[in-house]
C-alpha positions as protocol buffer text, in pm:
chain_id: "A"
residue {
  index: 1
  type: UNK
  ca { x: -7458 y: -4199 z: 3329 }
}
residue {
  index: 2
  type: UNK
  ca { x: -7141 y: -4007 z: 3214 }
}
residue {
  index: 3
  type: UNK
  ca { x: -6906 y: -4218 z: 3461 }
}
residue {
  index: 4
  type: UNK
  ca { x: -6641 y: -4374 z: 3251 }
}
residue {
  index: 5
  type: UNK
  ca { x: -6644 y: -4770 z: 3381 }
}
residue {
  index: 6
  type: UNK
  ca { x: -6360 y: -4952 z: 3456 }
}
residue {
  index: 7
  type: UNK
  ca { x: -6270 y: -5293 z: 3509 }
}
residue {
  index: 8
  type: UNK
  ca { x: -6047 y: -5414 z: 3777 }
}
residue {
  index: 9
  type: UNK
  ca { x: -5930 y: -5698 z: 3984 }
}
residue {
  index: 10
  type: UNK
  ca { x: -5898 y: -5639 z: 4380 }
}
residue {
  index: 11
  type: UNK
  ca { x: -5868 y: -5776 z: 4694 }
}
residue {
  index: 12
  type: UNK
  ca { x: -6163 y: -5671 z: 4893 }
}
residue {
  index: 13
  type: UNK
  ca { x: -5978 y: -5441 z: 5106 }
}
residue {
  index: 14
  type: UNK
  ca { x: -5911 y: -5231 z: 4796 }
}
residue {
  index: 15
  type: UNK
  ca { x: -5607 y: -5322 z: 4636 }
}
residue {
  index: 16
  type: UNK
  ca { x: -5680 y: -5224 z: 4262 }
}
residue {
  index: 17
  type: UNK
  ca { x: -5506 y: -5390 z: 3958 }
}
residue {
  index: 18
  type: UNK
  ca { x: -5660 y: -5207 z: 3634 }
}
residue {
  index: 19
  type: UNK
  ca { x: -5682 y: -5450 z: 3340 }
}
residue {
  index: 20
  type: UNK
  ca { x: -5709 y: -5433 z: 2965 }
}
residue {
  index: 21
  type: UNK
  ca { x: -6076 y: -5487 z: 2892 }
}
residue {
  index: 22
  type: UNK
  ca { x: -5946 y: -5765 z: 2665 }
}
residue {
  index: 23
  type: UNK
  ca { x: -5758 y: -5968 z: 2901 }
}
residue {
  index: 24
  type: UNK
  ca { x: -5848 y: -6243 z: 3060 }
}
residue {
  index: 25
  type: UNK
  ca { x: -5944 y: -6218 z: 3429 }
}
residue {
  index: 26
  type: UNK
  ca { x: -5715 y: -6456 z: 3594 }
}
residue {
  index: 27
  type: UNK
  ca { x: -5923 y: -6423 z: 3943 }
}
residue {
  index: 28
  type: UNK
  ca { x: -6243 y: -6472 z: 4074 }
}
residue {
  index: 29
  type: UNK
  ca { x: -6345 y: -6131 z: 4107 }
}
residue {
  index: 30
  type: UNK
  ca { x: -6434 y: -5872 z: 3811 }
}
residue {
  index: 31
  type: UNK
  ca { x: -6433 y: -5563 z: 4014 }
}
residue {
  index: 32
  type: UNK
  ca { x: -6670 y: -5262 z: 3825 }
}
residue {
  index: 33
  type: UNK
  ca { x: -6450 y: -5022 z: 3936 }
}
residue {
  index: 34
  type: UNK
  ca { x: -6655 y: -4670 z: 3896 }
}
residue {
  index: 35
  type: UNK
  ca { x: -6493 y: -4456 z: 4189 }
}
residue {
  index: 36
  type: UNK
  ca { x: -6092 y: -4361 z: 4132 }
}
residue {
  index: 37
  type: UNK
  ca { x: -5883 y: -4550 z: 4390 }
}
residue {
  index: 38
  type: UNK
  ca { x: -6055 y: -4470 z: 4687 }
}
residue {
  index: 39
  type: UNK
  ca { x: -5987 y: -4636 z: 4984 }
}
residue {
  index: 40
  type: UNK
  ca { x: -6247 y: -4884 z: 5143 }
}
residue {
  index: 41
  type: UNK
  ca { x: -6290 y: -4866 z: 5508 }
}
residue {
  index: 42
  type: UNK
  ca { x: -6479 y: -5119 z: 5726 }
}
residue {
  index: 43
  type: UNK
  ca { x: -6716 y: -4975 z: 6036 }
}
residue {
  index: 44
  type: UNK
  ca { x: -6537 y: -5131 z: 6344 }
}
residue {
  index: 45
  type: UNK
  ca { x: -6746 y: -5317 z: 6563 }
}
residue {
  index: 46
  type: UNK
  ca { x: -6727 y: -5036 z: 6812 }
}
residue {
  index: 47
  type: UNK
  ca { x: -6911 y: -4840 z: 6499 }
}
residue {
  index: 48
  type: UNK
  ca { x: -7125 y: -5095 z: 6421 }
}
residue {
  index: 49
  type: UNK
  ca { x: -7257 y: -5129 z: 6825 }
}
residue {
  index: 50
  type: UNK
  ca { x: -7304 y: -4721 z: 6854 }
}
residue {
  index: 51
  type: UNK
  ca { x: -7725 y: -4682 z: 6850 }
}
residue {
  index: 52
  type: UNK
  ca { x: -7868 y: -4733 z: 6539 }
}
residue {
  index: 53
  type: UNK
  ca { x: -8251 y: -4810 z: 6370 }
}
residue {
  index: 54
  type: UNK
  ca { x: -8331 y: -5122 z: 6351 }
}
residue {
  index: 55
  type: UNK
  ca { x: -8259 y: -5308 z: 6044 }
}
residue {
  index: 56
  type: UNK
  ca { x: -8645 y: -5296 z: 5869 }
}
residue {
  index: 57
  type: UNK
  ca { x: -8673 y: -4922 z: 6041 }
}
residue {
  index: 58
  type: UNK
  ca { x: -8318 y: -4815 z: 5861 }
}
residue {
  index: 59
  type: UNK
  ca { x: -8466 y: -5015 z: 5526 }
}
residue {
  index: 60
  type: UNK
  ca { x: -8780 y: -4792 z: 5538 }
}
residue {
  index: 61
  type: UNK
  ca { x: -8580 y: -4464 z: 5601 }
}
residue {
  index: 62
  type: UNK
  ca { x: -8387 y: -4453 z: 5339 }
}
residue {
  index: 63
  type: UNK
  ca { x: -8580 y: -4591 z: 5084 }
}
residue {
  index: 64
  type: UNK
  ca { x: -8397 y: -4910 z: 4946 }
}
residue {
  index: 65
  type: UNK
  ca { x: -8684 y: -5157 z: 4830 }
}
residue {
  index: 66
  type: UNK
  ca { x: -8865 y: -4861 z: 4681 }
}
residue {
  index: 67
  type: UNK
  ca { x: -8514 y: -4782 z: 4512 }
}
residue {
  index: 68
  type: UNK
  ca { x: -8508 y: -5165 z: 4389 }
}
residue {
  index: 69
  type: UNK
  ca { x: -8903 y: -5184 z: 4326 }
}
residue {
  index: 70
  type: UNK
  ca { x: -8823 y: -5292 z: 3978 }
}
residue {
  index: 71
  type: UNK
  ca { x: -8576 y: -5600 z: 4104 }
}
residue {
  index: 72
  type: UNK
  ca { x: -8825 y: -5814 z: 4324 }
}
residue {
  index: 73
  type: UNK
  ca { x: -8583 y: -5667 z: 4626 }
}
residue {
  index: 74
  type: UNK
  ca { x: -8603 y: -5962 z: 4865 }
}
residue {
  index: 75
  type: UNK
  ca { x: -8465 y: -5885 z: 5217 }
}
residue {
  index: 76
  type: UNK
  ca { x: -8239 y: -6212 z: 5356 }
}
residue {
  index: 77
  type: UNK
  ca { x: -8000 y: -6303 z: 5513 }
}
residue {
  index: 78
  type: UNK
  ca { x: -7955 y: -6343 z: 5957 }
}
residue {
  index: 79
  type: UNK
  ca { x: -8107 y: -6018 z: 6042 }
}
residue {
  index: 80
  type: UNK
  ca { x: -8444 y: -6167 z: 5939 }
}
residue {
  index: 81
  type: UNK
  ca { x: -8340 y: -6512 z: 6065 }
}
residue {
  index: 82
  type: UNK
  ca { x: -8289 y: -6338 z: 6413 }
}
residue {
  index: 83
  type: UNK
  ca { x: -7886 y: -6505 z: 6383 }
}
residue {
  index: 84
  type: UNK
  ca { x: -7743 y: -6180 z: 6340 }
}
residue {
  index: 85
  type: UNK
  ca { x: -7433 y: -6120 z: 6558 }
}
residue {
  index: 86
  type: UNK
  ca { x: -7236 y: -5765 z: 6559 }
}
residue {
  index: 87
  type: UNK
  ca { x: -7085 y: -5766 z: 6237 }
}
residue {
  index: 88
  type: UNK
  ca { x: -7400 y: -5871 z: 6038 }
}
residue {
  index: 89
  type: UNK
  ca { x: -7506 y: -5672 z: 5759 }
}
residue {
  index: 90
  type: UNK
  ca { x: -7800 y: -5616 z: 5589 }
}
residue {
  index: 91
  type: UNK
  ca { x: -7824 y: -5857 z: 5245 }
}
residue {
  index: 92
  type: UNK
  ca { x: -8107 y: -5773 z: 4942 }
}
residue {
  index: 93
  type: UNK
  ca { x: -8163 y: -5983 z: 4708 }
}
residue {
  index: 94
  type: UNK
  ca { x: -8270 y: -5873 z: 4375 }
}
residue {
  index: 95
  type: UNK
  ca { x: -8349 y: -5992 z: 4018 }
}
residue {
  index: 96
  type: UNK
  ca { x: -8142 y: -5833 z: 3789 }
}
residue {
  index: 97
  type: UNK
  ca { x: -8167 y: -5961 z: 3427 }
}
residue {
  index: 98
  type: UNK
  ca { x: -7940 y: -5684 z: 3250 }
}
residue {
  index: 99
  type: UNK
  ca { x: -7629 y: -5643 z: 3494 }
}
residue {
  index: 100
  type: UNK
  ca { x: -7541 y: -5332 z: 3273 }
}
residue {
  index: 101
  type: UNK
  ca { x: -7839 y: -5162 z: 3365 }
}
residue {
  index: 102
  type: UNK
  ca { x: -7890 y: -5292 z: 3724 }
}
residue {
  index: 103
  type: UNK
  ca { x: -7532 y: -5175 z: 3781 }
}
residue {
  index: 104
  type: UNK
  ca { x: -7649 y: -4834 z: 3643 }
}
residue {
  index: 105
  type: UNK
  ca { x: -7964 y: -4821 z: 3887 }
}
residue {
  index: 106
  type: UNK
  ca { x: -7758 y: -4879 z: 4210 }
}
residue {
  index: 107
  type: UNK
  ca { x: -7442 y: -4638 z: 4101 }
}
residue {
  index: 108
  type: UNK
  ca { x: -7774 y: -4370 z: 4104 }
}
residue {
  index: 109
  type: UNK
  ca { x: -7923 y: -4458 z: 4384 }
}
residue {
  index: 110
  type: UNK
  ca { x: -7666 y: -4555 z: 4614 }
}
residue {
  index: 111
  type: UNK
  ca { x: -7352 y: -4383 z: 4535 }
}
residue {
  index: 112
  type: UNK
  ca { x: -7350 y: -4125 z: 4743 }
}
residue {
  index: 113
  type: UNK
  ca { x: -7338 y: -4337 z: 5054 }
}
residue {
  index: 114
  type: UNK
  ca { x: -7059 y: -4381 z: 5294 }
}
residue {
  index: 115
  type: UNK
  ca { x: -6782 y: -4683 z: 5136 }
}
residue {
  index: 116
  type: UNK
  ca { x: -6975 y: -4717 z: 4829 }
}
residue {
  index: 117
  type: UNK
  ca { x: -6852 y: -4991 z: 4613 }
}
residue {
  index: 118
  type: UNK
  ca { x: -6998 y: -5279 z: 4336 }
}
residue {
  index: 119
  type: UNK
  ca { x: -6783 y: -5531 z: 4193 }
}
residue {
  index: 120
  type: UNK
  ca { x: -6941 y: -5872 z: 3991 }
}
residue {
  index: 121
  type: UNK
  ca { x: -6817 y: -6205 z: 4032 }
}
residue {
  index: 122
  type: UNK
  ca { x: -6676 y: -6358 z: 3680 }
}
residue {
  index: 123
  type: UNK
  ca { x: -6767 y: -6701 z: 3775 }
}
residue {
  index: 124
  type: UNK
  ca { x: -7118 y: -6915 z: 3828 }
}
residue {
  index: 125
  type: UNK
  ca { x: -7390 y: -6667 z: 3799 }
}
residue {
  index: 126
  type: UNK
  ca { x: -7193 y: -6338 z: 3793 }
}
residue {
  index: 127
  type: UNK
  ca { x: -7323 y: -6161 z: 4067 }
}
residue {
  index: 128
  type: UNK
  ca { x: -7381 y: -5805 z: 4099 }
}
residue {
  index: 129
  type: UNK
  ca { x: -7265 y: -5700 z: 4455 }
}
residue {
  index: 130
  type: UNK
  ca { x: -7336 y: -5351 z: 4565 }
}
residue {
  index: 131
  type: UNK
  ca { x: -7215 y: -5252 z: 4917 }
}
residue {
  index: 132
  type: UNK
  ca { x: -7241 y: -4944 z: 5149 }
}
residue {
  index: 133
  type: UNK
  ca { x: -7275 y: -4802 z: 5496 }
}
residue {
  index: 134
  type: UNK
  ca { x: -7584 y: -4605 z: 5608 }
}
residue {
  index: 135
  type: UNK
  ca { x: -7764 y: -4507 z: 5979 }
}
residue {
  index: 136
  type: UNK
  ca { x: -7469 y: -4771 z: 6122 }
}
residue {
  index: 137
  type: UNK
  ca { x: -7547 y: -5049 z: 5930 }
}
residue {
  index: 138
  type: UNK
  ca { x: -7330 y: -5228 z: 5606 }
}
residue {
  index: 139
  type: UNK
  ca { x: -7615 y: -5357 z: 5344 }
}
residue {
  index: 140
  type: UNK
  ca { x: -7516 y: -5557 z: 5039 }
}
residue {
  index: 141
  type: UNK
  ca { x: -7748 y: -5547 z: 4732 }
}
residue {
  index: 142
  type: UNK
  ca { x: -7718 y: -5884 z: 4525 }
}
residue {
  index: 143
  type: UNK
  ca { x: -7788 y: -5836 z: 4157 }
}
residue {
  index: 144
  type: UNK
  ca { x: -7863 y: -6165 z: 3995 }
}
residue {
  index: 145
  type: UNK
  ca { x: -8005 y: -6280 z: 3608 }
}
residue {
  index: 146
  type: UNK
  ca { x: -8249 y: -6491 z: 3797 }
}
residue {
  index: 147
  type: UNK
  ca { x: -8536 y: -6473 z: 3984 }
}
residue {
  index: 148
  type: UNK
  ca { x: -8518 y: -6393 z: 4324 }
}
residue {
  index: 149
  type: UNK
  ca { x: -8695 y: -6763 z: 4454 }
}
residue {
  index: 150
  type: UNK
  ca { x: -8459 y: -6958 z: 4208 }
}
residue {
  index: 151
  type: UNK
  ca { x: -8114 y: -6819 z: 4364 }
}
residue {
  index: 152
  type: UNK
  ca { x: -7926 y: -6984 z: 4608 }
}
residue {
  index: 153
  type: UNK
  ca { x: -7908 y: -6720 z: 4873 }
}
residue {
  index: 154
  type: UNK
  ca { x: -8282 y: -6727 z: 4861 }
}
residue {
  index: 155
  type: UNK
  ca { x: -8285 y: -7092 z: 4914 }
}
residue {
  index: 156
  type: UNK
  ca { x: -8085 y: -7095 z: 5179 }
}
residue {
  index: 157
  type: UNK
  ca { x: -8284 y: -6843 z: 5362 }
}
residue {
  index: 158
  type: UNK
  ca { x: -8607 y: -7028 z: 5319 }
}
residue {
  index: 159
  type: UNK
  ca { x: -8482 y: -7384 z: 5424 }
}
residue {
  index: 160
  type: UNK
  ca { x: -8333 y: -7186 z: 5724 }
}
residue {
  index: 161
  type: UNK
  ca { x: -8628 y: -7024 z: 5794 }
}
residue {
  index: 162
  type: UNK
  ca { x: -8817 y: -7377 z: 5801 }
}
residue {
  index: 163
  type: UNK
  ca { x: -8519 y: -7514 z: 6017 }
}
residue {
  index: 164
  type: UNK
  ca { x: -8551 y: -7284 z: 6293 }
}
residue {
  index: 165
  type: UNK
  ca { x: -8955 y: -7303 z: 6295 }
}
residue {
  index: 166
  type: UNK
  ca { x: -8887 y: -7678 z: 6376 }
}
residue {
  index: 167
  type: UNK
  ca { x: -8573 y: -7699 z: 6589 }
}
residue {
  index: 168
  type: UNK
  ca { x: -8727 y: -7481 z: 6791 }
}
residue {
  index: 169
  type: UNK
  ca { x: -8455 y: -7307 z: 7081 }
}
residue {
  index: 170
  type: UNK
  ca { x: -8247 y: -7543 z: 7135 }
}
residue {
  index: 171
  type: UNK
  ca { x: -8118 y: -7540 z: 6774 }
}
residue {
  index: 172
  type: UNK
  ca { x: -8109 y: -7169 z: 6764 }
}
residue {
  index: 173
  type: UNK
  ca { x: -7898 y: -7148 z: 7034 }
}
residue {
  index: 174
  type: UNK
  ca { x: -7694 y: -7416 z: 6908 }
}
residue {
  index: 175
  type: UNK
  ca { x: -7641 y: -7216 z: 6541 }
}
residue {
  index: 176
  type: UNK
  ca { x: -7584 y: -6893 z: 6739 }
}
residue {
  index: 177
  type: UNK
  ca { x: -7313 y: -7035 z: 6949 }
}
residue {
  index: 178
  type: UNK
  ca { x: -7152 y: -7131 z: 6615 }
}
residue {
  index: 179
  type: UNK
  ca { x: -7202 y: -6800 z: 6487 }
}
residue {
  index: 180
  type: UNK
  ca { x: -7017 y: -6626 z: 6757 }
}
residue {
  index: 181
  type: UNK
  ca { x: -6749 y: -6825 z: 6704 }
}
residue {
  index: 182
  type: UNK
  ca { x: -6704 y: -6703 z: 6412 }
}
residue {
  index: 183
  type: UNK
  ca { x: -6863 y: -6909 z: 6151 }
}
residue {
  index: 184
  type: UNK
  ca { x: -7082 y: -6805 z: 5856 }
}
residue {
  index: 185
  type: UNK
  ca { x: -7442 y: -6915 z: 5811 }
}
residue {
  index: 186
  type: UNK
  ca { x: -7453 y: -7211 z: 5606 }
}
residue {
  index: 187
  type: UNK
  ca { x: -7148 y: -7377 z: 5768 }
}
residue {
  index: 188
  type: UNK
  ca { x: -7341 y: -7322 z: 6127 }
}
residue {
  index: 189
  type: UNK
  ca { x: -7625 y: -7450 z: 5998 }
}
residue {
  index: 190
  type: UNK
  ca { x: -7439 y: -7777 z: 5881 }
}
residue {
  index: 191
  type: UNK
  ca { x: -7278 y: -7822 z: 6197 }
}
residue {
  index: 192
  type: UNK
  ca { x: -7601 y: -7805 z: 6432 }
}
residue {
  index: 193
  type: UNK
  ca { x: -7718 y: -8070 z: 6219 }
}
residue {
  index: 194
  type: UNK
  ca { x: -7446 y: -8307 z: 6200 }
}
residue {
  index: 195
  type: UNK
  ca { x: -7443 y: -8298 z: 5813 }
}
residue {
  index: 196
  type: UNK
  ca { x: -7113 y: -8354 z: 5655 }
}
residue {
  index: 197
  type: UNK
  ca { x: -6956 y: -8207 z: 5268 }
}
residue {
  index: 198
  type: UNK
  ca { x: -7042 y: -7885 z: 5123 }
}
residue {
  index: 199
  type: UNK
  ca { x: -7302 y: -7652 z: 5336 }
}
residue {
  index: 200
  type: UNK
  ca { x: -7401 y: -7468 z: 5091 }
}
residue {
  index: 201
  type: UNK
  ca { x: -7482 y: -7791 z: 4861 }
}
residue {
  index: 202
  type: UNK
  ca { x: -7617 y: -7987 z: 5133 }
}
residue {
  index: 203
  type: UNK
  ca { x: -7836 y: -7718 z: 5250 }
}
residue {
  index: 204
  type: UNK
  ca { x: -7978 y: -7660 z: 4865 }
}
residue {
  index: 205
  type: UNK
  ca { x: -8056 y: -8058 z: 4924 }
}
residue {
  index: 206
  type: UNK
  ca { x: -8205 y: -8086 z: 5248 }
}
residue {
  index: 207
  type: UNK
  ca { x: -8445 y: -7770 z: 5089 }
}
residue {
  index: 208
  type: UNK
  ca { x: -8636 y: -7981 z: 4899 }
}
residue {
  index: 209
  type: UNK
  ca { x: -8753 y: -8188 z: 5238 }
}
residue {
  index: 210
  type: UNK
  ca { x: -9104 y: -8222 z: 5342 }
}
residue {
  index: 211
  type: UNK
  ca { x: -9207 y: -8066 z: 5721 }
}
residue {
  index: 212
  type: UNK
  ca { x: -9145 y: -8474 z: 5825 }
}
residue {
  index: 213
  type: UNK
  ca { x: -8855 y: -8535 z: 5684 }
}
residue {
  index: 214
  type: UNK
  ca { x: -8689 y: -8243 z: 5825 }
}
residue {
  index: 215
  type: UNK
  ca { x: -8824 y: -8302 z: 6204 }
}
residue {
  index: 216
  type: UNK
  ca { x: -8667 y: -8646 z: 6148 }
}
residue {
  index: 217
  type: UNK
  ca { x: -8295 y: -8503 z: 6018 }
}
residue {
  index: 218
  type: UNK
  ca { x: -8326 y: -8221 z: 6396 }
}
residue {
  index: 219
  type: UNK
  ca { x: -8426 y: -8560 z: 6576 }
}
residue {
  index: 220
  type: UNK
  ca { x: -8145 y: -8743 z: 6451 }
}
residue {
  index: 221
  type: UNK
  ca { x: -7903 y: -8424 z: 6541 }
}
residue {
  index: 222
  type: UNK
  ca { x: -8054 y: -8429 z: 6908 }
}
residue {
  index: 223
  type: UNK
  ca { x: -8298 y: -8193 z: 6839 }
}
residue {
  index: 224
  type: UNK
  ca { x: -8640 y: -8245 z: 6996 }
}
């Protein structure tokens, strides 16, 4: 790939500081800034609502776990939950030991699509986000040096998965009405069940719950 790289900080809307590839990166996010200053632009939900595939049918279409075949692409995330609301997007999960060259991999593949852009988080497990608009959905490729079942977005997704299974309609309907309101996943999911601190932590926790014990934390949150 002859595309010179370039390191940047941003705020997501893309506001581009260029920095010395010695300095420090005083925020959170290392931006892997490959595509001049263009502007990114955010489908409106009036965009996002006009028809469109479905989800798996607009996965198949263009290709993108075949693309990632050699990442263990993992699809997550509410659209497979059934929690998606209009803004949703559709979240891969993949196991990317070398960054360099998974960074390399989805600049060739997915470039070319509508609001391209990857950036990698300089803290915890320096994540390789890729994001992009196609057939009127945003998807977000997640490029992490672990495998797929060990990261935490995968986690999440499977205690989820087990939630929902259990709590039945009731709780669904109690995460979605969170959900419209605005709130992300995790946070929804700790407020249906009553659980207080960190979602995200509390969720890794409750993960490791047998079928039982889990039945018994939905009956305690008036789940039955």
């Amino acid at each position: 790939m002859s595309i010179k790289q370039k390191v940047a900080v941003a705020g997501r809307f893309g506001v581009f500081r260029r920095l010395n590839g010695d300095q420090k990166l005083p925020y959170t996010l290392a931006f892997l800034f490959m595509f001049g200053n263009m502007a990114t632009r955010y489908p409106t939900t009036a965009e996002k609502r006009v028809s469109r595939p479905s989800y798996r049918a607009a996965i198949k279409d263009l290709s993108i776990l075949t693309a990632l075949s050699h990442y263990d692409p993992h699809v997550a995330g509410t659209l497979p939950l059934g929690l998606d609301v209009s803004t949703s997007d559709i979240d891969i999960l993949c196991y990317a030991p070398d960054p360099n060259l998974f960074t390399s991999h989805v600049w060739a593949a997915f470039s070319s699509f509508h609001d391209f852009r990857i950036w990698q988080w300089c803290e915890g497990d320096q994540t390789v986000i890729a994001a992009f608009t196609a057939q009127g959905w945003q998807f977000e490729l997640f490029g992490q040096a672990k495998p797929v079942k060990q990261q935490r977005g995968w986690r999440h997704f499977l205690v989820e998965q087990r939630l929902i299974t259990l709590g039945g309609e009731g709780f669904v309907k109690a995460v979605m009405a969170l959900r419209r309101d605005g709130m992300k996943t995790e946070p929804a999911f700790a407020v249906a069940l009553d659980i207080q601190g960190d979602p995200y932590e509390s969720l890794l926790d409750i993960g490791s719950l047998d079928e039982h014990a889990l039945v018994g934390l939905l009956h305690e949150a008036g789940y039955r």
